[in-house]
C-alpha positions in Angstrom: 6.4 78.8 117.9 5.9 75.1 117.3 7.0 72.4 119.9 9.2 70.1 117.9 10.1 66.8 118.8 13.4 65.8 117.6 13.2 62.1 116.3 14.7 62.2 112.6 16.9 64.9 110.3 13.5 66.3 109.3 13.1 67.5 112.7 16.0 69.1 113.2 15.5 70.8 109.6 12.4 71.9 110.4 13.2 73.8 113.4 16.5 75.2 111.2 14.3 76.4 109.0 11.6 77.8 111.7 15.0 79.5 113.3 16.5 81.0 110.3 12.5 82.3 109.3 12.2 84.5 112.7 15.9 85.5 111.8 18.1 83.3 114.9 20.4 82.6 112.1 23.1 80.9 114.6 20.3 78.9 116.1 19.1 77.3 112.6 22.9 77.1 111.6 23.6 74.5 114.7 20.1 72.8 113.9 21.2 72.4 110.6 24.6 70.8 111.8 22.4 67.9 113.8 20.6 67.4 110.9 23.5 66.9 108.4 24.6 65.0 111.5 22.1 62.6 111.5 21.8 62.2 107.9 22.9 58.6 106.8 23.7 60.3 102.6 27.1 62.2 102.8 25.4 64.3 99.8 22.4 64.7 101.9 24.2 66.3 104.3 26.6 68.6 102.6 23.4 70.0 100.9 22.0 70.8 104.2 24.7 72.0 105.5 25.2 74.3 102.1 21.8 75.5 102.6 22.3 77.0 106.2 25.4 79.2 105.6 27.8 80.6 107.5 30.7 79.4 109.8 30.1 76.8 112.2 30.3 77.3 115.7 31.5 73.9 116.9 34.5 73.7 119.1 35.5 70.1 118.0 39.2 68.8 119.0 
């Protein structure tokens, strides 16, 4: 596995995408999240977030 450093989106979409390859699905899912996160366009970010299915796991409130 690669050692990431997590400075920009791309980072964090990287290692979704590194997760989601070796099959740690919820891993790359909560990646993806901080990247959409971090992502200044609100298209941006849905399409990363689109990209990464599945529920999210958050427990916001």
């Amino acid at each position: 596995m690669a050692l990431f450093t997590f400075n920009r989106p791309a980072d964090y979409l990287d290692a979704a995408r590194e997760m989601a390859d070796s099959g740690r699905m919820t891993l790359a899912r909560l990646l993806a999240e901080a990247a959409a996160d971090r992502t200044p366009d609100p298209e941006e970010a849905a399409r990363i977030r689109a990209e990464f299915t599945g529920r999210s796991l958050r427990q916001e409130g």
